[in-house]
SEGU-818627 format. One record per atom (N, C-alpha, C): residue number from 0; residue in three letters; atom name; x, y, z. Coordinates in Angstrom, 1 decimal, padded with zeros to 4 digits. Atoms other than C-alpha are relative to their C-alpha. Layout:
% SEGU-818627
num: NUM | residu: ala | atome: CA | c1: X | c2: Y | c3: Z
...
% end
This chain:
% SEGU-818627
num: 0 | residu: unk | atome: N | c1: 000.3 | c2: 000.7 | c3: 001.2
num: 0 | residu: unk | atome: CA | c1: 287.1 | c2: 158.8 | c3: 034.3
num: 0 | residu: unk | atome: C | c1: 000.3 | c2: -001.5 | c3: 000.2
num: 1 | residu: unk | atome: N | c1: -000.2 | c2: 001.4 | c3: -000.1
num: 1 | residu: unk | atome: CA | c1: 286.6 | c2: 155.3 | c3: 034.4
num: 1 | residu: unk | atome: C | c1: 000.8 | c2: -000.4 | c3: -001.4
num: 2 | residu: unk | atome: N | c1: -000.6 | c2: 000.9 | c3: 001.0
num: 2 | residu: unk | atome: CA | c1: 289.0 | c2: 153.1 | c3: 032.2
num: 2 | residu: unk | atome: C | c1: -001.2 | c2: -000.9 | c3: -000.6
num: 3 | residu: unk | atome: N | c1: 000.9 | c2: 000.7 | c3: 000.7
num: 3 | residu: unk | atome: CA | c1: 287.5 | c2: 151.3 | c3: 029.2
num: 3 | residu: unk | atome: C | c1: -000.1 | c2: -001.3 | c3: 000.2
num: 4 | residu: unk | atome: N | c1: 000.2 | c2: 000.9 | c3: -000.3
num: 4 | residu: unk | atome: CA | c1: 285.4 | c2: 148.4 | c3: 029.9
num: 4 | residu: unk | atome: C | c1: -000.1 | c2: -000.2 | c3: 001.8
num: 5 | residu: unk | atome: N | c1: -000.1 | c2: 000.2 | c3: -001.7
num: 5 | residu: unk | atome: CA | c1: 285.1 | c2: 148.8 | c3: 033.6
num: 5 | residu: unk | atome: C | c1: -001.0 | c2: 001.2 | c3: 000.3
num: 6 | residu: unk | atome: N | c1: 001.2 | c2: -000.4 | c3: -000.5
num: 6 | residu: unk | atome: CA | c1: 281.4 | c2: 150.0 | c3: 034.9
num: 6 | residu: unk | atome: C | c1: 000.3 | c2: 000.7 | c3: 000.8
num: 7 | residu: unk | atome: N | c1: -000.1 | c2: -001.0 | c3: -001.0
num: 7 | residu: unk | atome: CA | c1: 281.4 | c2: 152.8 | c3: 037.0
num: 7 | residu: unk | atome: C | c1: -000.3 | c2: -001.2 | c3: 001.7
num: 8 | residu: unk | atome: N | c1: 000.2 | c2: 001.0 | c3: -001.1
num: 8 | residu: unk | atome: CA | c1: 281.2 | c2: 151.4 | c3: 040.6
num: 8 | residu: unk | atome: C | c1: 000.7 | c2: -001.3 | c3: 000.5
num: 9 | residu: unk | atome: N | c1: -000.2 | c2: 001.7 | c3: 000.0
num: 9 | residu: unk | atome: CA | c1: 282.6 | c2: 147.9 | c3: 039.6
num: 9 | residu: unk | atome: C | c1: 001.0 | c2: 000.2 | c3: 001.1
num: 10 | residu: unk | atome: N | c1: -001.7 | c2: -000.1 | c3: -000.9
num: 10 | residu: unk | atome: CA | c1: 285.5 | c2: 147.0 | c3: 042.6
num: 10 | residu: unk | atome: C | c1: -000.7 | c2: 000.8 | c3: 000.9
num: 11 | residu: unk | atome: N | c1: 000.1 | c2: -001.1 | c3: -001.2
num: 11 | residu: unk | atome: CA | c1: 283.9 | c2: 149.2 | c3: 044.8
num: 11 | residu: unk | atome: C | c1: 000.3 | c2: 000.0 | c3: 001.4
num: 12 | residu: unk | atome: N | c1: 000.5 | c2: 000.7 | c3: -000.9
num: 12 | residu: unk | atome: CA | c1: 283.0 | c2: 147.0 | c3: 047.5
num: 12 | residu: unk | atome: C | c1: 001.8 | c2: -000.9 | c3: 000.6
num: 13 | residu: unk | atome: N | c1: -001.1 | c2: 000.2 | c3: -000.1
num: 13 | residu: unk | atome: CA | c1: 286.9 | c2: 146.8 | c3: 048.5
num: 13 | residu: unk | atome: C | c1: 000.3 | c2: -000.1 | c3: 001.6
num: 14 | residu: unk | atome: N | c1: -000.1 | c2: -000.4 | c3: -001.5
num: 14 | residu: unk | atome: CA | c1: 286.6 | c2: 147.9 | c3: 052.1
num: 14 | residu: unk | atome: C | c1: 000.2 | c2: -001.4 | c3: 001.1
num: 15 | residu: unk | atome: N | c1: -000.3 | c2: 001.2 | c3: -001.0
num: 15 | residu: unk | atome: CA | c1: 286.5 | c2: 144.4 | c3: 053.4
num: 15 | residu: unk | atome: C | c1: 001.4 | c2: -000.4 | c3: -000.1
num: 16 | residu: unk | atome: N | c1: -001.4 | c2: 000.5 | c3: 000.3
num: 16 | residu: unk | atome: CA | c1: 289.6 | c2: 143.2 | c3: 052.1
num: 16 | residu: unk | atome: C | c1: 001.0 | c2: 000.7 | c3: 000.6
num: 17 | residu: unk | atome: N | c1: -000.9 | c2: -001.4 | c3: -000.3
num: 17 | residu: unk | atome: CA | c1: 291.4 | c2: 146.5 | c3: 052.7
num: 17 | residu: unk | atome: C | c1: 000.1 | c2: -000.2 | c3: 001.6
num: 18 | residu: unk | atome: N | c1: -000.1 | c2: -000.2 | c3: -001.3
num: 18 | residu: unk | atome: CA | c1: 290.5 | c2: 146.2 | c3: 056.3
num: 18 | residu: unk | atome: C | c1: 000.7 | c2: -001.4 | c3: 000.8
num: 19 | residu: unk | atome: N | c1: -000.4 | c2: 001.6 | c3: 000.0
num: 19 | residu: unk | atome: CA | c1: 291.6 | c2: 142.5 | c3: 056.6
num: 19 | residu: unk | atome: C | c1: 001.2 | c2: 000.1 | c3: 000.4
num: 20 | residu: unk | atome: N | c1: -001.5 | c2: 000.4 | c3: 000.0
num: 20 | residu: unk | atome: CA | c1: 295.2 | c2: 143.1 | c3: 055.9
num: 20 | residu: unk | atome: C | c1: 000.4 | c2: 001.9 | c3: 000.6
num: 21 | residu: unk | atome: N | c1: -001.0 | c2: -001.0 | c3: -001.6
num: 21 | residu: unk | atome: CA | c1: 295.6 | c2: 146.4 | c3: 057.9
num: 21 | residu: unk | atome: C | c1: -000.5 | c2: -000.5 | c3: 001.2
num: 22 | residu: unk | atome: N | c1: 000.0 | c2: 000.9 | c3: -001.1
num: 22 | residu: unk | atome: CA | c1: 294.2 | c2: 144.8 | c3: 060.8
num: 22 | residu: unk | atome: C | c1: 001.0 | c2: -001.4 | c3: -000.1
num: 23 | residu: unk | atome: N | c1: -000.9 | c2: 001.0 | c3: -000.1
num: 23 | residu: unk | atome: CA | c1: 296.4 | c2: 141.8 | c3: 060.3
num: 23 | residu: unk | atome: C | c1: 001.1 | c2: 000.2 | c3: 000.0
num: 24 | residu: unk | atome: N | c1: -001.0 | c2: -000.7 | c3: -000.4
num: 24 | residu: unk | atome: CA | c1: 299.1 | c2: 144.1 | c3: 060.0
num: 24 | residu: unk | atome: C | c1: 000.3 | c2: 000.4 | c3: 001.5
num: 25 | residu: unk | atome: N | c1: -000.2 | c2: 000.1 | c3: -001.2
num: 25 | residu: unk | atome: CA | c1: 298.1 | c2: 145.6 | c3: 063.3
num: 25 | residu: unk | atome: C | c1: 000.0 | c2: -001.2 | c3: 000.9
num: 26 | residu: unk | atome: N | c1: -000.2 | c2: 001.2 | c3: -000.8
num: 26 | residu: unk | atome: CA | c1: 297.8 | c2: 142.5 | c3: 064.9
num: 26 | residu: unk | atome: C | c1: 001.5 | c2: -000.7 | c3: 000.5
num: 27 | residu: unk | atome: N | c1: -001.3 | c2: 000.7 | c3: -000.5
num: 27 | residu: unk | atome: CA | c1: 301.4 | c2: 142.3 | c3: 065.0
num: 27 | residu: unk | atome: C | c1: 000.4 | c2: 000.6 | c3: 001.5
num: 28 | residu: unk | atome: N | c1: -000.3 | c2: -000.7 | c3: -001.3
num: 28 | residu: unk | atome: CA | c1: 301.1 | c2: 144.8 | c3: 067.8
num: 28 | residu: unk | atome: C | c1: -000.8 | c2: -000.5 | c3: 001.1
num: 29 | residu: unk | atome: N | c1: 001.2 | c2: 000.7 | c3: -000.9
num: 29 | residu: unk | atome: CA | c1: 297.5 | c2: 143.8 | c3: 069.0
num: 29 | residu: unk | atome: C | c1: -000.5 | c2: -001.5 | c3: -000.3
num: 30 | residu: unk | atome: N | c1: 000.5 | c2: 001.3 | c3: 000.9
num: 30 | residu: unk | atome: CA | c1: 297.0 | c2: 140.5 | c3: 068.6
num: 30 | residu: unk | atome: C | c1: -001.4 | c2: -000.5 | c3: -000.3
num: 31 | residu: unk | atome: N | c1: 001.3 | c2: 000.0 | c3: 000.1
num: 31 | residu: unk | atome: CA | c1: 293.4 | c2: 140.5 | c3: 069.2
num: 31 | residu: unk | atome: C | c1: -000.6 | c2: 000.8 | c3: -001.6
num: 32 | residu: unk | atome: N | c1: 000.3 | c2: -000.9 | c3: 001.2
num: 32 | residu: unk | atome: CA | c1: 293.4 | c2: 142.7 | c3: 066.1
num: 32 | residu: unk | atome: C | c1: -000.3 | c2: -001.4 | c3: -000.9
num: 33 | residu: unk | atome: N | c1: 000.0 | c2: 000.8 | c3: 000.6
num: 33 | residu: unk | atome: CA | c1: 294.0 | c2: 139.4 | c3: 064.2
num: 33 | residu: unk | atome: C | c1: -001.1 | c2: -001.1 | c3: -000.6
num: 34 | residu: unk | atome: N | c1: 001.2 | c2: 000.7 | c3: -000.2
num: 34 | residu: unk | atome: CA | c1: 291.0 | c2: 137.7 | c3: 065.2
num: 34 | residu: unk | atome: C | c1: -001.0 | c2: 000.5 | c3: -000.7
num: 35 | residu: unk | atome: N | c1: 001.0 | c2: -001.2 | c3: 000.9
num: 35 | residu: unk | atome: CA | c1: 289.0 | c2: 140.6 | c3: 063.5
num: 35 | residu: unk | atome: C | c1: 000.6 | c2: -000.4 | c3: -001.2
num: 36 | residu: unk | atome: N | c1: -000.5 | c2: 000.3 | c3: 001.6
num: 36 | residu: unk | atome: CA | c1: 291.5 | c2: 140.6 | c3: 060.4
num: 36 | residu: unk | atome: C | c1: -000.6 | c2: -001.6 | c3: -000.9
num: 37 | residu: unk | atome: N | c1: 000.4 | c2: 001.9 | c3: 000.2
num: 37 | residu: unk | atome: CA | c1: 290.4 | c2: 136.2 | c3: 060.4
num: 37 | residu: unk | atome: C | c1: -001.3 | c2: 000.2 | c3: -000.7
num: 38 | residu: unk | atome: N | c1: 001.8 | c2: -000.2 | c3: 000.5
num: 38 | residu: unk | atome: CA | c1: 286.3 | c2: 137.3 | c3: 060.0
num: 38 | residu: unk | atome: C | c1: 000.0 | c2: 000.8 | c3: -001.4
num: 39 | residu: unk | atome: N | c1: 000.5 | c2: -000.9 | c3: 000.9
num: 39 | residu: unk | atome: CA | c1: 286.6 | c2: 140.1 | c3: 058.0
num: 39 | residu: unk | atome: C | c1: 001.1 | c2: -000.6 | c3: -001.6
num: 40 | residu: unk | atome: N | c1: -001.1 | c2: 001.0 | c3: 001.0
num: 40 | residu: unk | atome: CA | c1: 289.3 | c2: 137.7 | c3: 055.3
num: 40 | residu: unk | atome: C | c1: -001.5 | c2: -001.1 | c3: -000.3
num: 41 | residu: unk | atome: N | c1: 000.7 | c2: 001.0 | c3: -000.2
num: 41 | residu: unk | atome: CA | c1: 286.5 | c2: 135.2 | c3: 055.7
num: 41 | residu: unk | atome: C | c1: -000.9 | c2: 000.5 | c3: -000.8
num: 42 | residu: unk | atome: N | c1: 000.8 | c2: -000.6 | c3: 000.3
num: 42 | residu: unk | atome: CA | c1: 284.1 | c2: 137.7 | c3: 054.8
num: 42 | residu: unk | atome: C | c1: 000.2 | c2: 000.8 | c3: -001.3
num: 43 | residu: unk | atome: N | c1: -000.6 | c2: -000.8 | c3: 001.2
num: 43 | residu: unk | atome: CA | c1: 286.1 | c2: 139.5 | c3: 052.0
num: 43 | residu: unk | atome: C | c1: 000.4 | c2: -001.3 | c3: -001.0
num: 44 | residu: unk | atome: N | c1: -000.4 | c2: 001.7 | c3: 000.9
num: 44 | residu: unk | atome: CA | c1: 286.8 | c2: 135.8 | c3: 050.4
num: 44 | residu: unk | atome: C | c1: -001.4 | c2: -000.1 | c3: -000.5
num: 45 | residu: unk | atome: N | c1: 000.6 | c2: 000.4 | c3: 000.2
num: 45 | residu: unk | atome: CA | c1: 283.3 | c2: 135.4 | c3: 050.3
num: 45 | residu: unk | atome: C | c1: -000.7 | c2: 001.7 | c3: -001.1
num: 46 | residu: unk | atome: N | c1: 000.4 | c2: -000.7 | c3: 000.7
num: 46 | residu: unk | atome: CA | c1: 282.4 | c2: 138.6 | c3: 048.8
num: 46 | residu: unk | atome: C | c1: 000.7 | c2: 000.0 | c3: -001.5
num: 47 | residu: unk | atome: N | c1: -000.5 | c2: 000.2 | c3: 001.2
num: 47 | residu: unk | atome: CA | c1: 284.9 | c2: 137.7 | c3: 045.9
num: 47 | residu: unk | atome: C | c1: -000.7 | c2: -001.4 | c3: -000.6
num: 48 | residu: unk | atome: N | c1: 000.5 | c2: 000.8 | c3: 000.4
num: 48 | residu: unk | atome: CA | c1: 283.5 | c2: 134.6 | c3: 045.3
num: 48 | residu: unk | atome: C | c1: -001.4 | c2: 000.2 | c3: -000.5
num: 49 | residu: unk | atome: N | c1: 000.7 | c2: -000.4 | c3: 000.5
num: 49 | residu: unk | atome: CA | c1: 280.5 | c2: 136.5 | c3: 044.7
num: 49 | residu: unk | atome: C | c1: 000.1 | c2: 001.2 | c3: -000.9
num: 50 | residu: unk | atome: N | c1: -000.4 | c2: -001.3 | c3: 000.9
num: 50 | residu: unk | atome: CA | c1: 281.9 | c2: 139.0 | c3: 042.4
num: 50 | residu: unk | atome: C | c1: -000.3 | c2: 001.6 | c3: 000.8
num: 51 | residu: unk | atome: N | c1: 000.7 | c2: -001.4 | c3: -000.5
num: 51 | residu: unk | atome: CA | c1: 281.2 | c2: 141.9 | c3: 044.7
num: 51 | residu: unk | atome: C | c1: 001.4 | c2: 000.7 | c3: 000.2
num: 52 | residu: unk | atome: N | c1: -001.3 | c2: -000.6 | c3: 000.3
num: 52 | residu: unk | atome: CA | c1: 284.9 | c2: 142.6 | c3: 045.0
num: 52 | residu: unk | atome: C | c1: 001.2 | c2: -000.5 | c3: -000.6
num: 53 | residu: unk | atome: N | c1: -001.2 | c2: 000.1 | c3: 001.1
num: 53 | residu: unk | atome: CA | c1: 288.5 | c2: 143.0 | c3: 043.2
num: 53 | residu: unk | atome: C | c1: 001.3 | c2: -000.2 | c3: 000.7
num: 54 | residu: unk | atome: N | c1: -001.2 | c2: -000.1 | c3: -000.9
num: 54 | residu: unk | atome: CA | c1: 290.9 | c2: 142.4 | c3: 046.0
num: 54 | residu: unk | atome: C | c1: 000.6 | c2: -001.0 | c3: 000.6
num: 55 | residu: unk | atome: N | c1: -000.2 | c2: 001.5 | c3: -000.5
num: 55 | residu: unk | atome: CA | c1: 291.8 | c2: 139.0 | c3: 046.3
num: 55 | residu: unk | atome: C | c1: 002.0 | c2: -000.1 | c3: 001.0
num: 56 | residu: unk | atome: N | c1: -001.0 | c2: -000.5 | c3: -000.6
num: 56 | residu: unk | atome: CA | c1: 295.5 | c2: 140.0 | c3: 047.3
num: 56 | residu: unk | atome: C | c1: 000.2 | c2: 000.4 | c3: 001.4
num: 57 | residu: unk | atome: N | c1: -000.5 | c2: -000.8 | c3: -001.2
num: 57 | residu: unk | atome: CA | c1: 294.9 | c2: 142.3 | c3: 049.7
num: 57 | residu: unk | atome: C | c1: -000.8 | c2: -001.4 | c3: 001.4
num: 58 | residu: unk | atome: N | c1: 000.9 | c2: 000.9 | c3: -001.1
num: 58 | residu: unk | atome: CA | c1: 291.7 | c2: 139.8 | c3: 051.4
num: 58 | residu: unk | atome: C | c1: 001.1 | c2: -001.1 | c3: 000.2
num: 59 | residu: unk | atome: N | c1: -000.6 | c2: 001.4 | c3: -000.3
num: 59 | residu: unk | atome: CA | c1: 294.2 | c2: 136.8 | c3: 051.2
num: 59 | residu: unk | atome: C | c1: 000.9 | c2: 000.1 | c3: 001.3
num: 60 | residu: unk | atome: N | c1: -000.8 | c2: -000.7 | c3: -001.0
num: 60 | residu: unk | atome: CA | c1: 297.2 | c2: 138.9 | c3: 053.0
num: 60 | residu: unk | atome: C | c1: -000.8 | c2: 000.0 | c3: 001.3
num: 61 | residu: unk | atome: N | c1: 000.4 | c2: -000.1 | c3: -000.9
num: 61 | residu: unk | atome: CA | c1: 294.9 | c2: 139.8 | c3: 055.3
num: 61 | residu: unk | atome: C | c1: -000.2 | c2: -000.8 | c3: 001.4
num: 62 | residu: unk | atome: N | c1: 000.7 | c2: 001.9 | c3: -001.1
num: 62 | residu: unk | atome: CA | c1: 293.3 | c2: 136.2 | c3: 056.6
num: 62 | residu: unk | atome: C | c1: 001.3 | c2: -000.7 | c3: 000.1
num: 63 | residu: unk | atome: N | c1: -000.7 | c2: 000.9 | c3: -000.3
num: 63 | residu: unk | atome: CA | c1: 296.7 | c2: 134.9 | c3: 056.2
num: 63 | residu: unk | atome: C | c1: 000.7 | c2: 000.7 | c3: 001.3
num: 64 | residu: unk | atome: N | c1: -000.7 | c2: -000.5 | c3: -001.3
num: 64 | residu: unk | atome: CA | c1: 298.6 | c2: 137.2 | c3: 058.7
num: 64 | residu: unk | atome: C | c1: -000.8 | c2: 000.5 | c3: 001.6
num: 65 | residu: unk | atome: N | c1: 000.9 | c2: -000.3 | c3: -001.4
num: 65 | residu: unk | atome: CA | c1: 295.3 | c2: 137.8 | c3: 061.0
num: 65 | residu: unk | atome: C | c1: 000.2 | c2: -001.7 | c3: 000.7
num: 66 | residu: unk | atome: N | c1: -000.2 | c2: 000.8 | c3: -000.6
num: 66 | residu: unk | atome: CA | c1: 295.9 | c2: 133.6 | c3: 061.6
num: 66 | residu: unk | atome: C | c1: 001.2 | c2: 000.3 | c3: 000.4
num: 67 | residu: unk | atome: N | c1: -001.1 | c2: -000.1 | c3: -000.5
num: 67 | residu: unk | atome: CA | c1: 299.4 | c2: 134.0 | c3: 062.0
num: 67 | residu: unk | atome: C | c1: -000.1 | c2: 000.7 | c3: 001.1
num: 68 | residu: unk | atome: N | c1: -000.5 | c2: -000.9 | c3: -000.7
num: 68 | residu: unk | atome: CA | c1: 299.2 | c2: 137.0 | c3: 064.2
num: 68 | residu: unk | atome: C | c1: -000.6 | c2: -000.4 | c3: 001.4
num: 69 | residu: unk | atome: N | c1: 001.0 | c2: 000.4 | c3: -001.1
num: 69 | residu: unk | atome: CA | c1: 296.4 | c2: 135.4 | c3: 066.5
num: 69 | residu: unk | atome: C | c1: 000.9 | c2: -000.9 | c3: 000.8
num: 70 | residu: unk | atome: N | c1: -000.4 | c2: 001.1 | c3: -000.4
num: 70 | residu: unk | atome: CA | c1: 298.3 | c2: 132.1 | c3: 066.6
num: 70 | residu: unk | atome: C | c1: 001.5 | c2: 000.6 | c3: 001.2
num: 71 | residu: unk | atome: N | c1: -001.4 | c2: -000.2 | c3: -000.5
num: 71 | residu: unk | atome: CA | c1: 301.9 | c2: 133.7 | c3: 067.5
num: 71 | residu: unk | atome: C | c1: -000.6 | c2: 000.9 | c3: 001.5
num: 72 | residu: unk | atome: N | c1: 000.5 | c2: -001.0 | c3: -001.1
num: 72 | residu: unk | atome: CA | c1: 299.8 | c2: 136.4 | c3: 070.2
num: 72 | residu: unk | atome: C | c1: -000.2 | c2: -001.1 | c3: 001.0
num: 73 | residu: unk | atome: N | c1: 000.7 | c2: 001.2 | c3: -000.8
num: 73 | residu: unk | atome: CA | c1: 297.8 | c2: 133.5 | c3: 071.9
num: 73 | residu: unk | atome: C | c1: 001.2 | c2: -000.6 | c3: 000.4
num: 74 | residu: unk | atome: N | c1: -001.2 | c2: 001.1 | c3: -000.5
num: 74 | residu: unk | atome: CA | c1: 301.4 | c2: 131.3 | c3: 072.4
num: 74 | residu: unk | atome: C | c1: 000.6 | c2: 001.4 | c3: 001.0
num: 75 | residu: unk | atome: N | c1: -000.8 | c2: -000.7 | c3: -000.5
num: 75 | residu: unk | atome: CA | c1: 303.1 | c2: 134.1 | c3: 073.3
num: 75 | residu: unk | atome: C | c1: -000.5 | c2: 000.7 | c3: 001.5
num: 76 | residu: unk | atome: N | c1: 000.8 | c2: -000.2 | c3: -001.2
num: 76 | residu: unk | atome: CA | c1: 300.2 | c2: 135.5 | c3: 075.9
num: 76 | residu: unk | atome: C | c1: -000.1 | c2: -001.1 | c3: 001.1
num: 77 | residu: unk | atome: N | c1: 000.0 | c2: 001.3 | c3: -001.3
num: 77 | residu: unk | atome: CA | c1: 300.1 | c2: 131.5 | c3: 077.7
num: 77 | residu: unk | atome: C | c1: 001.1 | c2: 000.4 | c3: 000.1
num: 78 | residu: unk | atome: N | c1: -001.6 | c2: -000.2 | c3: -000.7
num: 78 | residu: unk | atome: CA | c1: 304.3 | c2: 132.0 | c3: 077.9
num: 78 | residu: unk | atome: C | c1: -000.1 | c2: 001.0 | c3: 000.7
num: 79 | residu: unk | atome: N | c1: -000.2 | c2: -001.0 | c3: -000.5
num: 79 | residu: unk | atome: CA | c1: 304.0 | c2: 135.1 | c3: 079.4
num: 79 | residu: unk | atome: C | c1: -000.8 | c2: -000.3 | c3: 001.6
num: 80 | residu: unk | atome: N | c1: 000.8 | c2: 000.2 | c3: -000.4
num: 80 | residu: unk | atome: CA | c1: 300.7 | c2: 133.9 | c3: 081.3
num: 80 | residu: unk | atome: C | c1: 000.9 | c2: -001.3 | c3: 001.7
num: 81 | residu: unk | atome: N | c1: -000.7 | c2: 001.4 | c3: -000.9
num: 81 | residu: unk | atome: CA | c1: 303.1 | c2: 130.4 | c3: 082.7
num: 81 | residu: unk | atome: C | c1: 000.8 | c2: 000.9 | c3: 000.9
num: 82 | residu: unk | atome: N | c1: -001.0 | c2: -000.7 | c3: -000.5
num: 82 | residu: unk | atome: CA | c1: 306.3 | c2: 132.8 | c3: 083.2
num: 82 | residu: unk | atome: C | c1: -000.4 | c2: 001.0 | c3: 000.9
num: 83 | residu: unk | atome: N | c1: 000.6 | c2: -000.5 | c3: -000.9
num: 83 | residu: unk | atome: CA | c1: 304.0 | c2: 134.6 | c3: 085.5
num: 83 | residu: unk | atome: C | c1: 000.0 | c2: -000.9 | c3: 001.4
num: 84 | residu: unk | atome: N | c1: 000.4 | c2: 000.8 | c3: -001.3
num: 84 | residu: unk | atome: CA | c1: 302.6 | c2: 131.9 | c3: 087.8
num: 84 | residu: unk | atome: C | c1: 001.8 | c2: -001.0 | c3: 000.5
num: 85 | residu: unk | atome: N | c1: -001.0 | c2: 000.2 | c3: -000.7
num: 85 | residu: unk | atome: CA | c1: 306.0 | c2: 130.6 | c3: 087.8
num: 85 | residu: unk | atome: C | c1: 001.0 | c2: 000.3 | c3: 001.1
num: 86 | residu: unk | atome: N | c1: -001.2 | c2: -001.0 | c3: -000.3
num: 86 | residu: unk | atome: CA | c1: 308.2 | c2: 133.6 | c3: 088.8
num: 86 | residu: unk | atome: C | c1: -001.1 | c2: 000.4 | c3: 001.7
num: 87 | residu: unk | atome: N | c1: 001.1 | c2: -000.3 | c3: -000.7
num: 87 | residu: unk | atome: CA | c1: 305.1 | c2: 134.2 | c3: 091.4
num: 87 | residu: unk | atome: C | c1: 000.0 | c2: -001.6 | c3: 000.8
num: 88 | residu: unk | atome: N | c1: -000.1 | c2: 001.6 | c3: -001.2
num: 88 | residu: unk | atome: CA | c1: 305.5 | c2: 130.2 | c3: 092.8
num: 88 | residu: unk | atome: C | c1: 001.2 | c2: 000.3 | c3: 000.7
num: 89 | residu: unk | atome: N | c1: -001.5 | c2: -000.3 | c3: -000.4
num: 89 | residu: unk | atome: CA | c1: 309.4 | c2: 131.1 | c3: 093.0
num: 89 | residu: unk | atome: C | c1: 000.5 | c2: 000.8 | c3: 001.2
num: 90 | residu: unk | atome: N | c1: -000.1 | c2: -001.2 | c3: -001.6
num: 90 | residu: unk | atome: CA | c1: 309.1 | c2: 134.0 | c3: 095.1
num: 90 | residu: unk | atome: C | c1: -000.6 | c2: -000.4 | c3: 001.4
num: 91 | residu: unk | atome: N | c1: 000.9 | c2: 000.2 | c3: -001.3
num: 91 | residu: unk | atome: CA | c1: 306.8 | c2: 132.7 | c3: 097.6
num: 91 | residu: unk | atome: C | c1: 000.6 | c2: -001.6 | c3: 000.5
num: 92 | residu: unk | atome: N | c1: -000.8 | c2: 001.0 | c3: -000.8
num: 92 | residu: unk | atome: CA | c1: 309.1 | c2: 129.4 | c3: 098.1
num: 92 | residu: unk | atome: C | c1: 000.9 | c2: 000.9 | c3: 000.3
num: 93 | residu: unk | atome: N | c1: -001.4 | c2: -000.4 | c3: -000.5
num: 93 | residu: unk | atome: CA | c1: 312.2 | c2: 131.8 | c3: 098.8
num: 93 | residu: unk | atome: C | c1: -000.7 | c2: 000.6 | c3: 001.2
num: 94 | residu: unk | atome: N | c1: -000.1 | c2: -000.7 | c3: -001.1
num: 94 | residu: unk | atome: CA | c1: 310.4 | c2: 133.5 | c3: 101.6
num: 94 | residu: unk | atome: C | c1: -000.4 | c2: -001.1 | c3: 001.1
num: 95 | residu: unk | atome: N | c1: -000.1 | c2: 001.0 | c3: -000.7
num: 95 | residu: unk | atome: CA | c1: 310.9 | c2: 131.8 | c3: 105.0
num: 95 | residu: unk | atome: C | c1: -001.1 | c2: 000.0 | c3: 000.7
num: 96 | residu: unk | atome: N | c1: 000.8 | c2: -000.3 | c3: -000.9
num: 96 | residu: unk | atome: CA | c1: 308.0 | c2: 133.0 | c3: 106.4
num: 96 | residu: unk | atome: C | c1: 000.4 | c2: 000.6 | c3: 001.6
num: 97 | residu: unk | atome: N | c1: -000.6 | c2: -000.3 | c3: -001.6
num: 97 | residu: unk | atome: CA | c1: 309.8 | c2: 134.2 | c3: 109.8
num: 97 | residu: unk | atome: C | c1: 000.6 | c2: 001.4 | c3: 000.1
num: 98 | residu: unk | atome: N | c1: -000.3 | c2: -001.4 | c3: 000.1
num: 98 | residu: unk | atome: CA | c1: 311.1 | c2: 137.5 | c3: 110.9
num: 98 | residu: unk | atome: C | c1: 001.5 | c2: 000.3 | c3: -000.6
num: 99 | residu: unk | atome: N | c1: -001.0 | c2: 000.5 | c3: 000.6
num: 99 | residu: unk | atome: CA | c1: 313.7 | c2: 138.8 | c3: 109.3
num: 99 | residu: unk | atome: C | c1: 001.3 | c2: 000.7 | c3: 000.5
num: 100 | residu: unk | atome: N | c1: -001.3 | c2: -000.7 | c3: -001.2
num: 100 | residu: unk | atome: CA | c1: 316.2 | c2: 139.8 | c3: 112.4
num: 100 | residu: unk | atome: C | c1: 001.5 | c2: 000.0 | c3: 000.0
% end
């Protein structure tokens, strides 16, 4: 039973938002998730601004922790990416090249 004053249907159209901020959630694991949570916040903003949904909360959540989660992934993937080529220059100055008798 729908509550009084509220159209069957109305709010329906929730799924974007909804998906926004659990992907943004996951993003704390995948960070690539984040980038998804970004579009679909973008896309869930725009469907409120057209009255098509009631979720402004969840869509906000979403697009704000899909940037965050992108931004903090992306830094964290070059550190990892540097502390690679580093630890990989390091090793290959310690060896003398010569036998090792």
């Amino acid at each position: 039973m729908n509550p009084p004053g509220n159209a069957a249907g109305a709010g329906s159209k929730n799924g974007v938002g909804l998906w926004a901020m659990i992907l943004g959630i996951v993003g704390f694991i995948v960070w690539p998730a984040g980038v998804v949570a970004i579009i679909l916040g973008i896309l869930g903003l725009r469907n409120l601004n057209l009255n098509r949904a009631d979720n402004k909360g969840q869509t906000v959540t979403g697009l704000v922790l899909g940037i965050f989660t992108t931004i903090v992934g992306f830094i964290v993937s070059v550190a990892i990416v540097i502390a690679l080529i580093v630890g990989i220059g390091a090793t290959s100055q310690d060896d003398t090249g010569g036998d090792a008798r």
